[in-house]
C-alpha positions as CSV (number, residue, x, y, z in Angstrom):
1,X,55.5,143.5,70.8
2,X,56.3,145.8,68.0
3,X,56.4,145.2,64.6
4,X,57.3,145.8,61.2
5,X,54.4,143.5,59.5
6,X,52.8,140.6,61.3
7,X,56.2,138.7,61.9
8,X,54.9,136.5,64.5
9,X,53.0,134.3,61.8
10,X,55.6,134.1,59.0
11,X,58.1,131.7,58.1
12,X,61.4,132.4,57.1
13,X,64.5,130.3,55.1
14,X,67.2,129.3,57.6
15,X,70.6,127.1,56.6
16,X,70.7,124.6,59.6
17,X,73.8,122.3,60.5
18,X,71.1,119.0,61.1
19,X,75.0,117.1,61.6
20,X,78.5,117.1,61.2
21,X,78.9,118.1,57.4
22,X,75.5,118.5,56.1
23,X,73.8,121.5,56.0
24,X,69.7,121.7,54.9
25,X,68.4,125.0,53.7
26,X,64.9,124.9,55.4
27,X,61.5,127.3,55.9
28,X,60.6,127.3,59.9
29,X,58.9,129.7,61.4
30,X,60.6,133.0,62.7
31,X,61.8,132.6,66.0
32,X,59.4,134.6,68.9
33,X,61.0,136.9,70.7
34,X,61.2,137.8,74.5
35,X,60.1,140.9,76.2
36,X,63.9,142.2,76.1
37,X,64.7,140.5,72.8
38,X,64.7,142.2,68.9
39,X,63.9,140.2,66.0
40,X,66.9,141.4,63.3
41,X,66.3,140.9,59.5
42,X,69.5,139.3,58.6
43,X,71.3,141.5,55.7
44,X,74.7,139.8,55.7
45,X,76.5,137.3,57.4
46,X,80.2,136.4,57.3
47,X,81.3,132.7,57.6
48,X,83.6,132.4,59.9
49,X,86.8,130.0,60.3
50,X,84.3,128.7,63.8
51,X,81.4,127.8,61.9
52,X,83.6,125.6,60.0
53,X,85.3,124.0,62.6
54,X,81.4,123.1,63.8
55,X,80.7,122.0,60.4
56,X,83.5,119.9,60.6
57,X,83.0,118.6,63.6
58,X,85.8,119.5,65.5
59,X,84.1,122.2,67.3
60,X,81.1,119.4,68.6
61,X,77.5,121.3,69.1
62,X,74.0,119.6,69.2
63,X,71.6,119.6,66.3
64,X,69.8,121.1,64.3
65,X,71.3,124.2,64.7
66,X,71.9,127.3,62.8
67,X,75.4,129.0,62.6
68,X,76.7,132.2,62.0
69,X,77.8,135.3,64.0
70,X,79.3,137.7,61.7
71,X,76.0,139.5,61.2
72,X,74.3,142.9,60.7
73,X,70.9,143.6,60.0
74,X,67.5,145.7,60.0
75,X,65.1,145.8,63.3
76,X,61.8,143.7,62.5
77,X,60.5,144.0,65.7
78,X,60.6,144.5,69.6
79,X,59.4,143.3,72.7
80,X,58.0,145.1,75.2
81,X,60.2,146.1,77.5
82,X,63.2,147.4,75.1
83,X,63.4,151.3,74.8
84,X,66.7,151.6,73.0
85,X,66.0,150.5,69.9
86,X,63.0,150.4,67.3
87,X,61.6,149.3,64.5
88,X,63.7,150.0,61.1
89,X,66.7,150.4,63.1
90,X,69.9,149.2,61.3
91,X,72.4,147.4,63.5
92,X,74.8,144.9,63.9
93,X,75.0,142.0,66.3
94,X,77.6,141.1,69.1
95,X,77.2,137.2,69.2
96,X,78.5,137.1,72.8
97,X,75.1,137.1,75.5
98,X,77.0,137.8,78.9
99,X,75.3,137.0,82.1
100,X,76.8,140.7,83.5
101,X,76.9,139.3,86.9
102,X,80.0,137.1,87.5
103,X,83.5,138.1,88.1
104,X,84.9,138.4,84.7
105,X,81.5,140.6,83.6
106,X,82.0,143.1,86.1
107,X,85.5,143.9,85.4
108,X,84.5,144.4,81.5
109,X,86.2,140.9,80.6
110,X,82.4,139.8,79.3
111,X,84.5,137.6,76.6
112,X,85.1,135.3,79.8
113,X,81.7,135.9,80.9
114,X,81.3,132.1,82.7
115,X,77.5,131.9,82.2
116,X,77.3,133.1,78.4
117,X,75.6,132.3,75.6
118,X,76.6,132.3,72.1
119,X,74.5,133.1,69.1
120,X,75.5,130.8,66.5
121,X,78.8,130.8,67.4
122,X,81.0,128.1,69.9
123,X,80.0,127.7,73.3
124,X,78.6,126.4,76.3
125,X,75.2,127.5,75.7
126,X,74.3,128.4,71.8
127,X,71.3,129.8,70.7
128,X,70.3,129.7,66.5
129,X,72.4,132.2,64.4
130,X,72.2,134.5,61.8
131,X,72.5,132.1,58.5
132,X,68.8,132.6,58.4
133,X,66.5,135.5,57.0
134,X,65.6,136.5,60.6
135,X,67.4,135.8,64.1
136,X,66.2,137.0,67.6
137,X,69.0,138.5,70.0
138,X,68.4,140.4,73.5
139,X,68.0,144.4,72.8
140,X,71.7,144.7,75.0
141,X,73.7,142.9,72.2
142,X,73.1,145.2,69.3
143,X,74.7,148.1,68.2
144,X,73.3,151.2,66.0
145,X,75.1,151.4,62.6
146,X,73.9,154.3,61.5
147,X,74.0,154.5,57.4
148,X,77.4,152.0,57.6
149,X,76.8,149.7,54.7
150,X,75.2,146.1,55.8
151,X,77.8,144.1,54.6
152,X,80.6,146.1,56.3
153,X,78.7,146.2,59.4
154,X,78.9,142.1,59.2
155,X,82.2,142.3,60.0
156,X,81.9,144.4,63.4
157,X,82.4,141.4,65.6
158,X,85.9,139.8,63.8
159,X,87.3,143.7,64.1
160,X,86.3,143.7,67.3
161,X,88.2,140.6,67.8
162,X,91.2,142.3,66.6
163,X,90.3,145.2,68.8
164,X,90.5,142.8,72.1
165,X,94.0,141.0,70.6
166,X,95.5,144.9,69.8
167,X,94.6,145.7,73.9
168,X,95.9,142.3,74.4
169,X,99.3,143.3,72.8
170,X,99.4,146.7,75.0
171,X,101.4,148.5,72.5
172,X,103.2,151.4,72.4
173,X,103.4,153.9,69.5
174,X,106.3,152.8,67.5
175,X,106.7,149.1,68.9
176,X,107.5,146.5,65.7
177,X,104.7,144.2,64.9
178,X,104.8,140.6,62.9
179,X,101.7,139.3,62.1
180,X,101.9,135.3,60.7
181,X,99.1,134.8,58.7
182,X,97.2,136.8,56.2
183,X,94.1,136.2,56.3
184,X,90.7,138.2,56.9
185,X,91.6,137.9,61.0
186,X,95.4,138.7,60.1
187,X,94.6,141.1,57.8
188,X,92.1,143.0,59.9
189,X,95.0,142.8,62.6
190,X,97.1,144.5,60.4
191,X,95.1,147.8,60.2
192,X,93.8,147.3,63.4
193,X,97.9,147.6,64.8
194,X,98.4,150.2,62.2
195,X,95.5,152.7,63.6
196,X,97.3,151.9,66.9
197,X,100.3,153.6,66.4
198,X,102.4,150.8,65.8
199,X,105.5,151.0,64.3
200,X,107.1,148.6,61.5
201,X,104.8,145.9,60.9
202,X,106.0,143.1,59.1
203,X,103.3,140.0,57.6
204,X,104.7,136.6,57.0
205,X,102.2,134.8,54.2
206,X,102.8,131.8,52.3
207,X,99.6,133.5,49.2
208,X,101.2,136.3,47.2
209,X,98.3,137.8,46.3
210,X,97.2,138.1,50.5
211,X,100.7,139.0,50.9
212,X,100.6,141.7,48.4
213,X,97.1,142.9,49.9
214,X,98.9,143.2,53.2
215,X,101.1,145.6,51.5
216,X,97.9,147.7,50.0
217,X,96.5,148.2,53.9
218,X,99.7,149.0,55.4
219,X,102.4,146.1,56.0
220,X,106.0,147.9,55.7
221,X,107.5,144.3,54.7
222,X,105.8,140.9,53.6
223,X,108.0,137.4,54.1
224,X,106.9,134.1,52.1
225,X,108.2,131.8,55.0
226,X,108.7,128.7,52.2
227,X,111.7,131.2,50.4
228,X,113.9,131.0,53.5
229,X,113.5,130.9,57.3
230,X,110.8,133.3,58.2
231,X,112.4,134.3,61.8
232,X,115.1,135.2,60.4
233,X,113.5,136.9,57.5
234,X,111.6,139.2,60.1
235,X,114.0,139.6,62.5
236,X,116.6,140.5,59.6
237,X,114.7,144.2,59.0
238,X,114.3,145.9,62.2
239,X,115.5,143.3,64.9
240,X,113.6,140.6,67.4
241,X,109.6,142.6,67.3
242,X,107.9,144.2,70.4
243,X,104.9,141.8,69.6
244,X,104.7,138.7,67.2
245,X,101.6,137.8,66.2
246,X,100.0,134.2,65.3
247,X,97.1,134.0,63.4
248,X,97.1,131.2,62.1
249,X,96.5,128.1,65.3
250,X,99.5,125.9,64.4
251,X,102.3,125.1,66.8
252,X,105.1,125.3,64.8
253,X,103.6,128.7,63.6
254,X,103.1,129.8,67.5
255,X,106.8,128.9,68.1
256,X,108.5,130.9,65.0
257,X,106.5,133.8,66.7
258,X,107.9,133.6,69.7
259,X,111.4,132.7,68.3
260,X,111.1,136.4,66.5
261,X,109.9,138.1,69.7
262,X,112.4,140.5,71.2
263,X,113.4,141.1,75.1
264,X,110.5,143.0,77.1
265,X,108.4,141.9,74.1
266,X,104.7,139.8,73.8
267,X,103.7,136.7,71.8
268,X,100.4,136.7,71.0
269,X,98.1,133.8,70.1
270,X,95.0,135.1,68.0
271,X,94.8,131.7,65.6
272,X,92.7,128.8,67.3
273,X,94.9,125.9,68.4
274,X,93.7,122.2,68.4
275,X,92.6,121.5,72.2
276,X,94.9,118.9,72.8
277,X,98.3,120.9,71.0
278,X,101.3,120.9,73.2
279,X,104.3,123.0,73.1
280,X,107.4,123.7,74.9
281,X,109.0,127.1,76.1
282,X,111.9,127.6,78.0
283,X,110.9,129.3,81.6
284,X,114.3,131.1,81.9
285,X,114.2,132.9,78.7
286,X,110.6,134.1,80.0
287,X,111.9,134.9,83.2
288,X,115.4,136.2,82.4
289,X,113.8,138.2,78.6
290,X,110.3,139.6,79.8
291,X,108.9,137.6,77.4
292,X,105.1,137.7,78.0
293,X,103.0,134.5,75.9
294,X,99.3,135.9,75.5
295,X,96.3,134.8,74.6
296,X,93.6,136.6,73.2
297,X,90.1,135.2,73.1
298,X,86.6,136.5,71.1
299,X,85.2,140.0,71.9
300,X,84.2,142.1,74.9
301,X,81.3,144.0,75.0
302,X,83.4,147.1,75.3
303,X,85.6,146.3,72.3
304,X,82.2,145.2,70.0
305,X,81.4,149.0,70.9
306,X,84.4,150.5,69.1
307,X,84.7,148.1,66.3
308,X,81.4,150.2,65.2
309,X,83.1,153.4,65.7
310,X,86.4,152.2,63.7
311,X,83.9,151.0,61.1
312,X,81.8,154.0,60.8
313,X,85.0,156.4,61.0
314,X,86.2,154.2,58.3
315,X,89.4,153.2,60.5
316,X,90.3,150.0,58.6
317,X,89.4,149.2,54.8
318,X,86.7,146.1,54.9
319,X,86.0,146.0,51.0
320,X,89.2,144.2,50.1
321,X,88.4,141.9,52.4
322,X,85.1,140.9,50.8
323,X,85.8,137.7,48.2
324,X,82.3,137.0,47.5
325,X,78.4,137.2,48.6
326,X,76.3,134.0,48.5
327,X,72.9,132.6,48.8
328,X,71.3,130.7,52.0
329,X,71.7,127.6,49.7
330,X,75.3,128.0,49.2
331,X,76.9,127.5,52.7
332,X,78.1,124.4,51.8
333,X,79.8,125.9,49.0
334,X,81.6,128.8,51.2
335,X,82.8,126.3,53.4
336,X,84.5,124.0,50.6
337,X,86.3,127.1,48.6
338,X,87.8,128.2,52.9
339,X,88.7,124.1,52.6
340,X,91.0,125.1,50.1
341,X,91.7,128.8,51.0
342,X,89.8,130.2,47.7
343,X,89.5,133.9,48.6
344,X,88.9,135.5,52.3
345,X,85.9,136.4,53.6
346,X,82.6,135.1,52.3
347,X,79.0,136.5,53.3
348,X,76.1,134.9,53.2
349,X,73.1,137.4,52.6
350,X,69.7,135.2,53.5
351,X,67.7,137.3,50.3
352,X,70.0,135.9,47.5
353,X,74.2,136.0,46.7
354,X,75.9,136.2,43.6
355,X,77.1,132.5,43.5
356,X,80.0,132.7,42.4
């Protein structure tokens, strides 16, 4: 194994989730690494809308375990058999471990991969995260960032997201967007559609201040949907959209995008629903409109690929995005302000945040 210091016999800080709500800021040692694995010094971290729901409970996982999956870093080390990365490498991490083997895998759909393992994010099989100074992923996961700024490269895997839910949408230059919910997913959305080539994109927002954000990175029209009915507030400007978009994981939110979806048109679900939601659609106006209902789930190994591109060709604007950076101790703290929707994205960078 290669090196950057004797990392095998150090410790490291790590934020574990030791049960549902309570989070302990520990030293452990830093975890080994295989022959095919790299040991990543965490830089940044973002927390994600899953780590709460784990927090929380309503995503169940077994304890102790770290979170986070929103993370880009510096190579510590190597293990022997890895030859396409080294040492002082910057990079960020795709969270998704595919088994490459299985259906889904081979035809590039490694998001549906049915033997995968997740690094400190929801899933069958979940290995610690990256709310810890140091986290160990196989070499195939991470990507070369080049000089991209750390905390930008954090965000690789929720663009990449929005890369997957664009393809998803299957576009065409011109086609009319609305995008319910503005918040860093719906936001990243936005400019993912816009360096799509889509046409009028309209965001419906119940914060002003994320509503007039989505007008700073390229919404042509913003709806508050508690000053009037929000379908017909979007479908007043250019008509019923090509593809409505929910971001948000509510019912009633799902069925006002497919009320403002047009003939020959696509509603797409990007927000997480509760497992057990229920809704009713009519089959006929499917069948007799076009009307595809789509969901879009997580990243593909493909997509985590050009999230890094967009990022480095500066494609979408992360900074805005940013609300705050804070400390290992402060988890707890990130998830309480995202209780009560203070801000958008929050990082966690293991070697100290501001705090506030």
């Amino acid at each position: 194994m290669s090196t950057d210091d004797d990392t095998e016999n150090e410790s490291m800080r790590a934020s574990a989730l030791t049960d549902v709500g309570e989070i302990e800021t520990e030293r452990r040692p830093r975890p080994e690494i295989s022959a095919d694995d790299v040991l990543v010094r965490v830089g940044a971290c973002g927390v994600c809308m899953t780590d709460y729901h784990m927090y929380h409970g309503s995503f169940e996982v077994e304890t102790p375990l770290v979170l986070g999956h929103e993370s880009a870093g510096e190579v510590a080390a190597i293990g022997e058999n890895v030859t396409a990365v080294e040492v002082g490498d910057r990079v960020a991490i795709n969270p998704i471990v595919p088994c490459d083997v299985c259906s889904p895998c081979r035809r590039g759909e490694t998001n549906l991969c049915v033997d995968n393992t997740s690094i400190g994010g929801a899933g069958e099989t979940i290995r610690d995260g990256s709310f810890a100074e140091y986290v160990a992923v196989p070499s195939k996961v991470v990507a070369d960032i080049g000089d991209l700024p750390i905390r930008r490269a954090a965000l690789t895997e929720p663009l990449a997201c929005c890369i997957r839910a664009v393809d998803r949408a299957a576009i065409t230059t011109g086609d009319t967007v609305a995008i319910i919910g503005a918040g860093p997913i719906g936001l990243l959305l936005l400019q993912t559609f816009r360096a799509s080539g889509a046409g009028t994109i309209v965001v419906s927002e119940l914060d002003s201040d994320r509503r007039e954000l989505a007008l700073e990175l390229g919404a042509d029209h913003v709806v508050d949907p508690e000053a009037g009915d929000p379908i017909e507030e979007v479908t007043a400007i250019d008509g019923p959209v090509n593809v409505a978009v929910e971001v948000v994981g509510r019912v009633p939110t799902i069925e006002q995008a497919h009320a403002m979806t047009g003939r020959g048109g696509r509603t797409l679900i990007v927000g997480v629903p509760p497992q057990d939601a229920t809704m009713e659609v009519s089959p006929f106006d499917i069948y007799f409109d076009e009307i595809d209902l789509v969901g879009t789930f997580a990243l593909t190994s493909e997509t985590f690929e050009r999230a890094v591109t967009f990022l480095r060709n500066d494609r979408v604007d992360i900074e805005p995005l940013i609300s705050e950076e804070l400390g290992l101790d402060d988890l707890t703290t990130a998830f309480d302000r995202m209780e009560r929707t203070q801000g958008l994205k929050k990082l966690i960078v293991p070697d100290g945040g501001d705090g506030e």
